[in-house]
N, CA and C of each residue as an Amber inpcrd file, in Angstrom:
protein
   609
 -28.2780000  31.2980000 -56.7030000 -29.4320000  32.0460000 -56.2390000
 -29.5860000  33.2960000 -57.1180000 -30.8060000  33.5420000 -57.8390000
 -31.2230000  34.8080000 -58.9620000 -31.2210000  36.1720000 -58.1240000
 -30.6070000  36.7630000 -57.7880000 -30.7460000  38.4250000 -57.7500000
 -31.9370000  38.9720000 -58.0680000 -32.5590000  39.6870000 -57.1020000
 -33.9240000  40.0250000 -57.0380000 -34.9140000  40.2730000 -58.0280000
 -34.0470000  41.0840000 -58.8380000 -34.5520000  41.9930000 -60.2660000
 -35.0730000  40.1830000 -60.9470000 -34.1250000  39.0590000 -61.1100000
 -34.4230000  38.0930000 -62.0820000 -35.5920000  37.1050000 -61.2740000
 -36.0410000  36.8480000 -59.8240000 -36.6080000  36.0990000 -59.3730000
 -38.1570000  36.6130000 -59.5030000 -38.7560000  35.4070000 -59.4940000
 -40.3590000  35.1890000 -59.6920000 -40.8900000  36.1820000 -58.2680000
 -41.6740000  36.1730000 -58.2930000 -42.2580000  36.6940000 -57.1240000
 -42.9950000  35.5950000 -56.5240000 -43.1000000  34.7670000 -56.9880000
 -43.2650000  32.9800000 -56.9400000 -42.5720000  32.3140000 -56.0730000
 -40.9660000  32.7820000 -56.2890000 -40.0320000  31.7410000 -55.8450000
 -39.3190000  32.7930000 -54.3110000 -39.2690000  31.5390000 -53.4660000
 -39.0560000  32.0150000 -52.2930000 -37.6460000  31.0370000 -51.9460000
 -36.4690000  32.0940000 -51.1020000 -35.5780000  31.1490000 -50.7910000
 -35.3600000  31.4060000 -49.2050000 -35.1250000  30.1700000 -48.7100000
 -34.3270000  30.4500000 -47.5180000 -33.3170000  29.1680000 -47.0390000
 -32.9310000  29.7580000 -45.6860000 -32.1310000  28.3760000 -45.4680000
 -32.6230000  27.9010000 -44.1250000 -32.1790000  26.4230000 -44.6820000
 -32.6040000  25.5810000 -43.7360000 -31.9760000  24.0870000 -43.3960000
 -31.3790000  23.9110000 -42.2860000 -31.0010000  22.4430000 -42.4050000
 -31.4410000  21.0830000 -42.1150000 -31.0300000  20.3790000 -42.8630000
 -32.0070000  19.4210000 -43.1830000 -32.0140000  18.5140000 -41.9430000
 -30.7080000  18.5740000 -40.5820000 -30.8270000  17.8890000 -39.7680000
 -31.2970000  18.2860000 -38.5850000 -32.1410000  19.5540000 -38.6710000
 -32.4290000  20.5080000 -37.6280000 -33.9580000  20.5130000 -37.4440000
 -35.1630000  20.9070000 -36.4360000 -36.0710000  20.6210000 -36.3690000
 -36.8560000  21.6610000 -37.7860000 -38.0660000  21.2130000 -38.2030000
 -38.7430000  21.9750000 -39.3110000 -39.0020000  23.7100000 -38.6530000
 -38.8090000  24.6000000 -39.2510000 -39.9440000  25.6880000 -39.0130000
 -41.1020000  25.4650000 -39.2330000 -42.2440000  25.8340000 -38.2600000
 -43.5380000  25.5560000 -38.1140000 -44.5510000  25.7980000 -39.4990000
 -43.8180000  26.8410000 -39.6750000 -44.4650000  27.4860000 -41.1350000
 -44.3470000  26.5340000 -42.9030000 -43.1250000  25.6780000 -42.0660000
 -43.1550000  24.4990000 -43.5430000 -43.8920000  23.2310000 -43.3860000
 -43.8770000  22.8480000 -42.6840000 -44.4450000  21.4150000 -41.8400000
 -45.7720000  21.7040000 -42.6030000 -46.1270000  20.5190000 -43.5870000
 -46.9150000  20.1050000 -44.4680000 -47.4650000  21.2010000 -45.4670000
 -46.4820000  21.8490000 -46.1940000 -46.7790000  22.8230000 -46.9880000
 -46.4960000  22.5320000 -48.0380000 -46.2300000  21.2180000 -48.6740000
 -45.5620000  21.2600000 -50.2310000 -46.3850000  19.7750000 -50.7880000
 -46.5730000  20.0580000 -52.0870000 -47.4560000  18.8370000 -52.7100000
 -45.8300000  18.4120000 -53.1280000 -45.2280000  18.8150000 -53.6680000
 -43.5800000  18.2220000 -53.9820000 -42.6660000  18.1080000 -53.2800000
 -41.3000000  17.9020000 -52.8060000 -40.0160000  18.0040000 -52.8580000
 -39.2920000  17.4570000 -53.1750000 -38.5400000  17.9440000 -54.2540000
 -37.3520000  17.3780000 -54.5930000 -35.5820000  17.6090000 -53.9790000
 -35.3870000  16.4130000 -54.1710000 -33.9830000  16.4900000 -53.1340000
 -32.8210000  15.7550000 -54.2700000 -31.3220000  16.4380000 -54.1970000
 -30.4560000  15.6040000 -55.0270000 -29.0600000  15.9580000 -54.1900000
 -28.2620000  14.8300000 -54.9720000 -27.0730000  15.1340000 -54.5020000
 -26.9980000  15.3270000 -52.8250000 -27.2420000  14.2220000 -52.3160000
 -27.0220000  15.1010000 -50.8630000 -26.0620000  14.0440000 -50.1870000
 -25.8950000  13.0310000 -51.1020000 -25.3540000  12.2520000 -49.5740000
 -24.1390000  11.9220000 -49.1440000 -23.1580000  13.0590000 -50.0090000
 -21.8850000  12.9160000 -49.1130000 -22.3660000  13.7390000 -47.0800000
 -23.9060000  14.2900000 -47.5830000 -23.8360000  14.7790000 -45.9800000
 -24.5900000  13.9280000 -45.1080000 -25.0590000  12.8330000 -45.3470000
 -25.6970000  11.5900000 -44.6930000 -24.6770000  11.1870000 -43.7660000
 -25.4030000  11.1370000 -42.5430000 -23.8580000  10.7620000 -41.3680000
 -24.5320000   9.4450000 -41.1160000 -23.3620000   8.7030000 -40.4310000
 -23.3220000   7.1950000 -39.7480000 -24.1010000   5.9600000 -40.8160000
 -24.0800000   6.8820000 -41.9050000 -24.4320000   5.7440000 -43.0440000
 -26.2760000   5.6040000 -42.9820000 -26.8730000   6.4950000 -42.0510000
 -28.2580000   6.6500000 -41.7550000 -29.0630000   7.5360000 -41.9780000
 -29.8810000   7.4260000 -42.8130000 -30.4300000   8.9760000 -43.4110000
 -32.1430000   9.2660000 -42.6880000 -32.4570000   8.3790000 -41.4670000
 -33.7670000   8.1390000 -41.2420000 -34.1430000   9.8050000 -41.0030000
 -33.0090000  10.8900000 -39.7100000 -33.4380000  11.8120000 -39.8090000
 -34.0800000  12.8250000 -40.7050000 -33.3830000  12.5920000 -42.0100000
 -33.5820000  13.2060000 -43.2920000 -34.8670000  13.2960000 -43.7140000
 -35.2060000  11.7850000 -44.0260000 -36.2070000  11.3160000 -44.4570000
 -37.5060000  11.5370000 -43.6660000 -37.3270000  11.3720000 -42.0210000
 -38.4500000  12.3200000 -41.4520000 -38.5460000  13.6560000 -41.2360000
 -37.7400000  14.4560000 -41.4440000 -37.8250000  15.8110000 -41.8250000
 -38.5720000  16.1790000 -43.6320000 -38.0900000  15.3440000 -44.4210000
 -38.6500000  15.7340000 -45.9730000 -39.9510000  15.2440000 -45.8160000
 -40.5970000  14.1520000 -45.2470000 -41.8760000  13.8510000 -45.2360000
 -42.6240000  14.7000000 -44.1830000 -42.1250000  15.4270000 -43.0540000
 -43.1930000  16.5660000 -42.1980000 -43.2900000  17.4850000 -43.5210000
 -42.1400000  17.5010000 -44.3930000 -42.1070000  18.7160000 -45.3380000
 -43.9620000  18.7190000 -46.4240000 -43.8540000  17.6830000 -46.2480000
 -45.0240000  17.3540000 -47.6370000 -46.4420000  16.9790000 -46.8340000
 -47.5480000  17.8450000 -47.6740000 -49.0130000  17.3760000 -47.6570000
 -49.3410000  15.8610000 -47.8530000 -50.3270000  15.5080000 -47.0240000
 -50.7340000  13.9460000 -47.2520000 -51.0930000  13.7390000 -48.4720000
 -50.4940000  12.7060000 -49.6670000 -50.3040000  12.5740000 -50.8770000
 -49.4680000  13.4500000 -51.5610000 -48.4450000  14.0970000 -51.0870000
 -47.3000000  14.6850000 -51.7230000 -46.1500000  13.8760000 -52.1140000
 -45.5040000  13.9110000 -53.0820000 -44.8370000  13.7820000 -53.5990000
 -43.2260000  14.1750000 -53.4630000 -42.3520000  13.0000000 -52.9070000
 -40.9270000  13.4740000 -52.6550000 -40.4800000  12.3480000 -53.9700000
 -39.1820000  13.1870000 -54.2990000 -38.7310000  12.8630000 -55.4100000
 -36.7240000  13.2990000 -55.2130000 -36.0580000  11.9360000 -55.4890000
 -34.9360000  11.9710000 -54.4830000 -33.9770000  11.2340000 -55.7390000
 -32.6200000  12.6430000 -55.7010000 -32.0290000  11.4270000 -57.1030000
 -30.3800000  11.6840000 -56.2750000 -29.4950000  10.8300000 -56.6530000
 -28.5500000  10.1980000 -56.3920000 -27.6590000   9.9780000 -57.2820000
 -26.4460000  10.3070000 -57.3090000 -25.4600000   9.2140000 -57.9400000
 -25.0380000   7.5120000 -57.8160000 -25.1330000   7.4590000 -58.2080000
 -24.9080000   5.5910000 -57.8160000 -23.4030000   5.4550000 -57.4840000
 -23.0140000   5.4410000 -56.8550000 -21.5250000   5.2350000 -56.6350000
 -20.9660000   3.5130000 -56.9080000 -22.3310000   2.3480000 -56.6380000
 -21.7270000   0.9160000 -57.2340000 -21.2470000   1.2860000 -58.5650000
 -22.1340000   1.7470000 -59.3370000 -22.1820000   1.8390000 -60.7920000
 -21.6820000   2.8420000 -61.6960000 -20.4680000   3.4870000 -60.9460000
 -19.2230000   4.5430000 -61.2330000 -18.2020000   3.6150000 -62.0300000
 -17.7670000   4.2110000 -63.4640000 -16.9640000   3.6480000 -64.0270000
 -15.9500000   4.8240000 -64.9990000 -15.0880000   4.5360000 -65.4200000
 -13.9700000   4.9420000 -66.6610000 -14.5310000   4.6510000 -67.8160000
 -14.9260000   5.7100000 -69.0070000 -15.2350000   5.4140000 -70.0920000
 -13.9130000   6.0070000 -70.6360000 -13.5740000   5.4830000 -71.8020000
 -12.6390000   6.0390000 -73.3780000 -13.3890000   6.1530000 -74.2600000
 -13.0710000   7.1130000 -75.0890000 -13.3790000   6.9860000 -76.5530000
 -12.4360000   6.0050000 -77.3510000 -11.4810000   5.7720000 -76.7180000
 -10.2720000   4.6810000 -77.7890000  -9.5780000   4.1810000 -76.9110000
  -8.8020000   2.7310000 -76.8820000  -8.3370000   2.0960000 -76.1410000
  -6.6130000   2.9340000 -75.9470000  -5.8870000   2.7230000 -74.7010000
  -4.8900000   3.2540000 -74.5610000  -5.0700000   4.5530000 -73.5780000
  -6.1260000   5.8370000 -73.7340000  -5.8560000   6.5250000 -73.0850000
  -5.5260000   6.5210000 -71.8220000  -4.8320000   7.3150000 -71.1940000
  -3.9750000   7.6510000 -69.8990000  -5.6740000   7.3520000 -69.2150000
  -5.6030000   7.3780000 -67.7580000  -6.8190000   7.6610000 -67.0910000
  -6.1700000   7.1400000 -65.4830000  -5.0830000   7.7300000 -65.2420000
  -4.6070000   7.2110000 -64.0270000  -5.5720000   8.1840000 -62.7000000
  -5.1210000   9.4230000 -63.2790000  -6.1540000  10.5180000 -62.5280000
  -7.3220000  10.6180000 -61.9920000  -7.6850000  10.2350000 -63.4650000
  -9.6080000   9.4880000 -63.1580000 -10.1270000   8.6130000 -62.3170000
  -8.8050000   7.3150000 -62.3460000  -8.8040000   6.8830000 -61.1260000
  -9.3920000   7.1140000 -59.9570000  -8.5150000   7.9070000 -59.7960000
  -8.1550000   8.7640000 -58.3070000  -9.3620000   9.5580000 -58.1300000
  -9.6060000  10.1900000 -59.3880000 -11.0180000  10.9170000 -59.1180000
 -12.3970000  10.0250000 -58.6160000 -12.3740000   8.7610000 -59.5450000
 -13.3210000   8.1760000 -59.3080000 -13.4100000   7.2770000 -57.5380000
 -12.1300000   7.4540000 -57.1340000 -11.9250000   6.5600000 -55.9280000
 -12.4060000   7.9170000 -54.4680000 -11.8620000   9.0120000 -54.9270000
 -12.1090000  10.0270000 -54.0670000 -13.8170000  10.0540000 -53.6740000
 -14.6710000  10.2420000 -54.9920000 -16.1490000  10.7160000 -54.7960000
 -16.8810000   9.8750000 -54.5490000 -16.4360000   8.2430000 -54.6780000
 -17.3680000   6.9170000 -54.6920000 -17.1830000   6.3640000 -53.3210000
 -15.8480000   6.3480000 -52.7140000 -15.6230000   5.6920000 -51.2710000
 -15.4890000   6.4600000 -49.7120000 -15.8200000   5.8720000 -48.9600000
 -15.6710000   6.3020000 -47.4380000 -14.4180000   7.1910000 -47.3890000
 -14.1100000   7.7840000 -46.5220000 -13.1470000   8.3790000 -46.3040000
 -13.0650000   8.7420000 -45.1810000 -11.5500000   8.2750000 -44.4820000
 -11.1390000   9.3000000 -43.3190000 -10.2800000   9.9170000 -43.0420000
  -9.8900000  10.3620000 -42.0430000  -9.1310000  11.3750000 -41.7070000
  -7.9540000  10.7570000 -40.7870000  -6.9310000  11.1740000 -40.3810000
  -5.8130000  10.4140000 -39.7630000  -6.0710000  10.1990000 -38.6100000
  -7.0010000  10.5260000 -37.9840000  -7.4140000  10.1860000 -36.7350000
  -8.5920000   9.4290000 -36.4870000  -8.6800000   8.4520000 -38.0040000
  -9.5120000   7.6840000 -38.0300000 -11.4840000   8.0710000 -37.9920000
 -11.2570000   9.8660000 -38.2000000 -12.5130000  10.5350000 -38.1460000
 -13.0930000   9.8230000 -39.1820000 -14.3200000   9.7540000 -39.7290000
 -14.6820000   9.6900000 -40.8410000 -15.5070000  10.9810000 -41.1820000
 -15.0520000  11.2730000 -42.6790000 -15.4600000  12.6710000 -43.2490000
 -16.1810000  12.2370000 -44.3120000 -16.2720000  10.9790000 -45.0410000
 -17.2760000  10.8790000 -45.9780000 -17.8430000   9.6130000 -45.4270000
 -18.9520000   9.4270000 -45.3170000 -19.4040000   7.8340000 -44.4510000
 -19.7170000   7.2460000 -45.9030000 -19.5740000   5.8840000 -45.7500000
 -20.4980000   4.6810000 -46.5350000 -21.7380000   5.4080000 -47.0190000
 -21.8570000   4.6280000 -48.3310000 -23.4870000   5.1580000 -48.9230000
 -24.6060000   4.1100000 -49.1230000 -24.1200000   2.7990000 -48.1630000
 -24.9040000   1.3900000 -48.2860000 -26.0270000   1.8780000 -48.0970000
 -26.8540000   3.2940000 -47.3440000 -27.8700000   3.3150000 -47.0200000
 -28.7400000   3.6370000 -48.1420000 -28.2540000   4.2920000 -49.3280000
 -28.7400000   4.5010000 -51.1980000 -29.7670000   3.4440000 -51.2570000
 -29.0600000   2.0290000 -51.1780000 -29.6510000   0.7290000 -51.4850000
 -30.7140000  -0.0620000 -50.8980000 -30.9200000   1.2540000 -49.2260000
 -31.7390000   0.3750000 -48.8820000 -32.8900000   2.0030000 -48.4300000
 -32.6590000   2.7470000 -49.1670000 -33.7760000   3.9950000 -48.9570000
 -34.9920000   3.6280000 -49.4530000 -35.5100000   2.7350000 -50.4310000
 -36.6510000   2.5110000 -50.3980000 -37.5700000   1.8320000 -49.6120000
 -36.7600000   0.9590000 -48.8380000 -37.2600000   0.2970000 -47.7200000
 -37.3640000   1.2850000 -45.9890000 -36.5840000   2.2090000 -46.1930000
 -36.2630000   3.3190000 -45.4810000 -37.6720000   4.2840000 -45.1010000
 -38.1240000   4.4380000 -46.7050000 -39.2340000   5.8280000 -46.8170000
 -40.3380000   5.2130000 -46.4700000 -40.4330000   3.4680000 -46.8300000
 -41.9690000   3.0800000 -46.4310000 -41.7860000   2.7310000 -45.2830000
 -40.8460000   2.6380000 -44.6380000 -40.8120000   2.6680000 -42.8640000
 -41.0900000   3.9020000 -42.0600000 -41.3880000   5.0790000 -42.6910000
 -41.2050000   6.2910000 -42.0470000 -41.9220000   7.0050000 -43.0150000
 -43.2590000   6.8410000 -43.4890000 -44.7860000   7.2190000 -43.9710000
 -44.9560000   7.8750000 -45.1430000 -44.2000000   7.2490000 -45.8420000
 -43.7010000   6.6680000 -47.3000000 -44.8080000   5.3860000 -47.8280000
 -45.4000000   5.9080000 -49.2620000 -45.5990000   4.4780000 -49.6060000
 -45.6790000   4.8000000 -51.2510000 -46.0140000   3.8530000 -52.4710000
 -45.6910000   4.3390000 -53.7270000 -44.7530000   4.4910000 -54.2740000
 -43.3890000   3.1380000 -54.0860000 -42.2410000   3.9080000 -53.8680000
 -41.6760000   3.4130000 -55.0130000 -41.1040000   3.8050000 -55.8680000
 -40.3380000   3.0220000 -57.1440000 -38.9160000   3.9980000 -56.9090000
 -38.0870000   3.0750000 -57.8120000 -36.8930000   3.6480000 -58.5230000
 -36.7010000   3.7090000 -59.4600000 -35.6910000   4.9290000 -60.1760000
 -35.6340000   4.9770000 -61.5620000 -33.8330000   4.9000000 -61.6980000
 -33.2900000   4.2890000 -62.8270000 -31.7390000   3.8540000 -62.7970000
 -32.2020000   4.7470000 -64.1850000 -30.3520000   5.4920000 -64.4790000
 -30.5910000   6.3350000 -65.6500000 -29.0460000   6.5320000 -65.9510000
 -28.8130000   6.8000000 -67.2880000 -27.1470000   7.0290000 -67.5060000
 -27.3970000   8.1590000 -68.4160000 -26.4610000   9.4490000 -68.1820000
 -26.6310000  10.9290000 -69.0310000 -26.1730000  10.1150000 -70.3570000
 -26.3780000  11.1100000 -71.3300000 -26.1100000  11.0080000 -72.7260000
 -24.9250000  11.2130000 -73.0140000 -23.9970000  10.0940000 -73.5120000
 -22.3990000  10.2410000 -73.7140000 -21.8130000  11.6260000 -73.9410000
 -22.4680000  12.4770000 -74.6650000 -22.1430000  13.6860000 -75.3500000
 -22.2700000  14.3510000 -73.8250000 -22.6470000  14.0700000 -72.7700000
 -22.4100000  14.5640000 -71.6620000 -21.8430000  14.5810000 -70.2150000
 -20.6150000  13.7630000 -70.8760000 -19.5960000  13.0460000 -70.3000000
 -18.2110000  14.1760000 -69.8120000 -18.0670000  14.9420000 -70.6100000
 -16.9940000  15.6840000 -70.1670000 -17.7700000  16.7440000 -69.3920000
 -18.9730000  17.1880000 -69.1660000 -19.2460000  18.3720000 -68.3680000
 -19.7600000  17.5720000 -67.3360000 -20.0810000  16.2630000 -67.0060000
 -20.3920000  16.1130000 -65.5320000 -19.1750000  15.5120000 -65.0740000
 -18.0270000  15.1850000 -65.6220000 -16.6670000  14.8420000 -65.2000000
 -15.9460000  16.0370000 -64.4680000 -16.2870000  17.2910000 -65.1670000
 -15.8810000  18.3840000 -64.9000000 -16.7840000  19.2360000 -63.6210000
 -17.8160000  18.2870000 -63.3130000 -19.0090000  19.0070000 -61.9630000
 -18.1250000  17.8270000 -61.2290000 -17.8550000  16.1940000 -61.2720000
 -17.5790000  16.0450000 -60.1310000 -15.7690000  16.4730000 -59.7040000
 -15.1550000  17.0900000 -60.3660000 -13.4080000  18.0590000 -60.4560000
 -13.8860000  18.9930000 -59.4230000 -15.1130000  19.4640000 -59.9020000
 -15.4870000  20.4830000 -58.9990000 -15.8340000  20.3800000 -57.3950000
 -16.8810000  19.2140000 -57.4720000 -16.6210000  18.2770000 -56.1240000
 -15.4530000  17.9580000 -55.5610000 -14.3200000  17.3960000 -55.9900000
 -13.3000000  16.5830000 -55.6990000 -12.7200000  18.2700000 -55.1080000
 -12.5100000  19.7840000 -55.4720000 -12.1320000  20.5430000 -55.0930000
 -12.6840000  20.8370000 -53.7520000 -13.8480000  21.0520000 -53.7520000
 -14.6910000  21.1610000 -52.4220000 -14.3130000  20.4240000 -51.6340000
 -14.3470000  19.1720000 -51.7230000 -14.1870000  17.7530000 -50.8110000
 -12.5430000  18.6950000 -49.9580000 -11.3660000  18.8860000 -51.3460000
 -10.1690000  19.2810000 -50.7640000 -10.2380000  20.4180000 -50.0860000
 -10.6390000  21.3000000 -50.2630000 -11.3770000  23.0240000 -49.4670000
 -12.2160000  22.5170000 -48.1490000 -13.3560000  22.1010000 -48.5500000
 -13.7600000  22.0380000 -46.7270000 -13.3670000  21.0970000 -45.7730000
 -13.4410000  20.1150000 -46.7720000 -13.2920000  18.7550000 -45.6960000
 -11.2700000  18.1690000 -45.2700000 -10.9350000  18.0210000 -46.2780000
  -9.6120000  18.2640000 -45.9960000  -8.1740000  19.1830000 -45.6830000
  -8.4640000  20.1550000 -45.3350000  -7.5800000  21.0780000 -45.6140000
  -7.3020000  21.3500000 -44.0140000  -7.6360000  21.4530000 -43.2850000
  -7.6330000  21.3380000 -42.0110000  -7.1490000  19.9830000 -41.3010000
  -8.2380000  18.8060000 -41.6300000  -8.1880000  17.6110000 -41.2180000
  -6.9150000  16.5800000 -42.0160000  -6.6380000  17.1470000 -42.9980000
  -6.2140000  15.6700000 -43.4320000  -4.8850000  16.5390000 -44.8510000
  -3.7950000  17.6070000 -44.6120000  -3.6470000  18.1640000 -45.2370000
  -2.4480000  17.7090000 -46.3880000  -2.0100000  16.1450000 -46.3070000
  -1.2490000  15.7840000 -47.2260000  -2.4470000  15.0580000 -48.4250000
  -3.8240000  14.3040000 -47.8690000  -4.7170000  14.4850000 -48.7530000
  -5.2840000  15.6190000 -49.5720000  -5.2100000  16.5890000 -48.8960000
  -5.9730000  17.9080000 -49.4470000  -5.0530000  18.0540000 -50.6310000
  -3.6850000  18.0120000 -50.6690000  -2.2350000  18.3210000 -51.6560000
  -2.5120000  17.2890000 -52.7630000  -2.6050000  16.3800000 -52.6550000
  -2.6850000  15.4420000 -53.8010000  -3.9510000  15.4110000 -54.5230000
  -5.0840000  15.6310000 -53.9600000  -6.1830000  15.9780000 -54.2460000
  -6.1100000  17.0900000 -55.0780000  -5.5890000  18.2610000 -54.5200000
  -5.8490000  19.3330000 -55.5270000  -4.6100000  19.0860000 -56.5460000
  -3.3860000  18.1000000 -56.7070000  -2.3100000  17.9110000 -57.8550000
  -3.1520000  16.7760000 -58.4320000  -4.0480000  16.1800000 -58.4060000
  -5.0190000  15.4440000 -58.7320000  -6.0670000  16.1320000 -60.0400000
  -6.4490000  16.8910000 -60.0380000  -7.7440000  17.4630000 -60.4030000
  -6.9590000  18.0780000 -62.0780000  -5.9070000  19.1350000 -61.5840000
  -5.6080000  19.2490000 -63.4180000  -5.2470000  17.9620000 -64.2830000
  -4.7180000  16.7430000 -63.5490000  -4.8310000  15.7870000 -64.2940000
  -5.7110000  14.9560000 -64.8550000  -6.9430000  15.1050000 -64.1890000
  -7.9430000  14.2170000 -64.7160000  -8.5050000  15.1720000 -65.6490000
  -8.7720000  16.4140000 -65.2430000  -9.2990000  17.2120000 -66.3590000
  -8.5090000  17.5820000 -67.6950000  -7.1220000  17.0890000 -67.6730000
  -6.5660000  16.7430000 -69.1100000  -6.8590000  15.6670000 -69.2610000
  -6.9450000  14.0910000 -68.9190000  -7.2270000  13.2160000 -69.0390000
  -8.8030000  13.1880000 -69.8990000  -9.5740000  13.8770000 -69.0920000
 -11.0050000  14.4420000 -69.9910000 -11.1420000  14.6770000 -71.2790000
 -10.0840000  15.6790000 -71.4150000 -10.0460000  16.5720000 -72.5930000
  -9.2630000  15.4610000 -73.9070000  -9.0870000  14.6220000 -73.2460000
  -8.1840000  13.9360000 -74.6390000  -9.5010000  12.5560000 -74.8740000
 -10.5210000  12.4070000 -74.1310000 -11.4520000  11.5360000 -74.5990000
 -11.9210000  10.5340000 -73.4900000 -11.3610000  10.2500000 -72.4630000
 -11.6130000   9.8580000 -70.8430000 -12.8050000  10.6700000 -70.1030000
 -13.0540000   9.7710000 -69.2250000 -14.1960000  10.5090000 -68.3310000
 -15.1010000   9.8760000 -67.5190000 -15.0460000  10.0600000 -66.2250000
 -15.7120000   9.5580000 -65.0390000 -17.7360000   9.4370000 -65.5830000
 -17.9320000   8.3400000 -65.3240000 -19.3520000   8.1000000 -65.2180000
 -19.8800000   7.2440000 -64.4380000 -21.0350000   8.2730000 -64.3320000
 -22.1270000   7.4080000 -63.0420000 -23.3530000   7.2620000 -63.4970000
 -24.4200000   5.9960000 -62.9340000 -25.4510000   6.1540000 -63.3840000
 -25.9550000   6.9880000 -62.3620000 -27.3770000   7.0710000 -62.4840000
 -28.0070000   7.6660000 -61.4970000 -29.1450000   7.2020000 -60.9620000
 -29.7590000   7.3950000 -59.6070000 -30.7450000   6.4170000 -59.3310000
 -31.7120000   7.7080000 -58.5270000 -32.9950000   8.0480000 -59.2900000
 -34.4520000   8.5770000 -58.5720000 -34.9970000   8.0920000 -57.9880000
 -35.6220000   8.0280000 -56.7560000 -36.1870000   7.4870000 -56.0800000
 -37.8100000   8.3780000 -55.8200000 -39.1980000   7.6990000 -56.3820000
 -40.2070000   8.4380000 -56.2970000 -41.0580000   8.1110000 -54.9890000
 -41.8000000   8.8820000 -54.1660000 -42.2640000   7.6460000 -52.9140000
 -43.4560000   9.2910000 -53.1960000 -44.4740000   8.3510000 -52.6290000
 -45.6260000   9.5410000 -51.7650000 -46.3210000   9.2370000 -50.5840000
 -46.1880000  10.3890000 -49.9930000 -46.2640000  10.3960000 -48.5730000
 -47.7610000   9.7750000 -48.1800000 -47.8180000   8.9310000 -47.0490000
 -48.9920000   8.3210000 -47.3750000 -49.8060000   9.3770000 -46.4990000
 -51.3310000   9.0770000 -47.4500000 -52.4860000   9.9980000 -46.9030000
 -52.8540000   9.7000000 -45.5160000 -52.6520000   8.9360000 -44.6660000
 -52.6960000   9.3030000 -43.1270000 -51.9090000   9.6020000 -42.8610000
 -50.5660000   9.7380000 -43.1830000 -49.3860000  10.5870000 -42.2290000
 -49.9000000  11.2620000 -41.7220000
């Protein structure tokens, strides 16, 4: 968030959650919204609430625009055969799969619902809906390896450290290893998947 002196007089922030009813004052105020990265917070594997909250968000013929990691399509790249990548592993198994807690909580749900959000948005006043599949540019392999280290820390800080604290330990003896693993030519990749829909003009 920009410190006053650097922000537009344009740009307005506040907070708001996405599973909570709209403030009156947003409810159909935006020709856009864009949304990313959100769905380690998608609960019960169902994002319908979401999705009818971002569409009160938008004017009839607005435009929501929704991008994702693909977690099917998470893999281990090398630059040369042989390197170590046991870590990466681990990294890649932490940010891509369900997860629970010893009491059988679940703290990261399934993301089967990714696959079926386009069928999702035109059920709930959505229509126009395409997807876009995309892979970053190799040369940008070690700095989003190093955003999801950063994840994999968070994941160990909020979600485990309380709940689940022999995960939280290996998790964080986890993280300097993959990020040497990085540094010698290894590195977690995902594609990514946009999802474009516009809100239909009778909503």
């Amino acid at each position: 968030m920009p410190t006053a002196s650097l922000a537009s007089f344009q740009h307005h922030v506040r907070w708001w959650n996405l599973f909570e009813e709209l403030p009156p004052e947003m409810v159909g105020a935006y020709d856009v919204v864009h949304v990313r990265l959100i769905a380690l917070v998608i609960k019960n594997d169902n994002p319908t609430v979401v999705v009818k909250n971002l569409c009160r968000l938008l004017k009839p013929g607005g435009y929501l625009q929704w991008e994702e990691l693909n977690s099917d399509a998470a893999y281990i790249s090398t630059a040369a055969p042989g390197l170590e990548t046991a870590a990466l592993e681990q990294l890649k198994h932490l940010v891509t799969q369900p997860m629970k807690g010893p009491n059988d909580e679940a703290l990261i749900g399934p993301r089967d619902w990714m696959q079926r959000l386009p069928n999702t948005l035109s059920a709930h006043g959505f229509d126009d809906v395409h997807t876009h599949n995309y892979c970053e540019a190799p040369h940008m392999a070690l700095f989003w390896t190093d955003m999801y280290l950063v994840c994999a820390e968070e994941i160990a800080e909020q979600m485990l450290k309380d709940k689940d604290p022999a995960k939280e330990r290996s998790t964080k003896e986890m993280a300097p290893r993959a990020g040497k693993e990085a540094r010698t030519g290894a590195a977690l990749v995902y594609d990514k998947s946009v999802v474009v829909a516009r809100k239909a003009k009778n909503s």
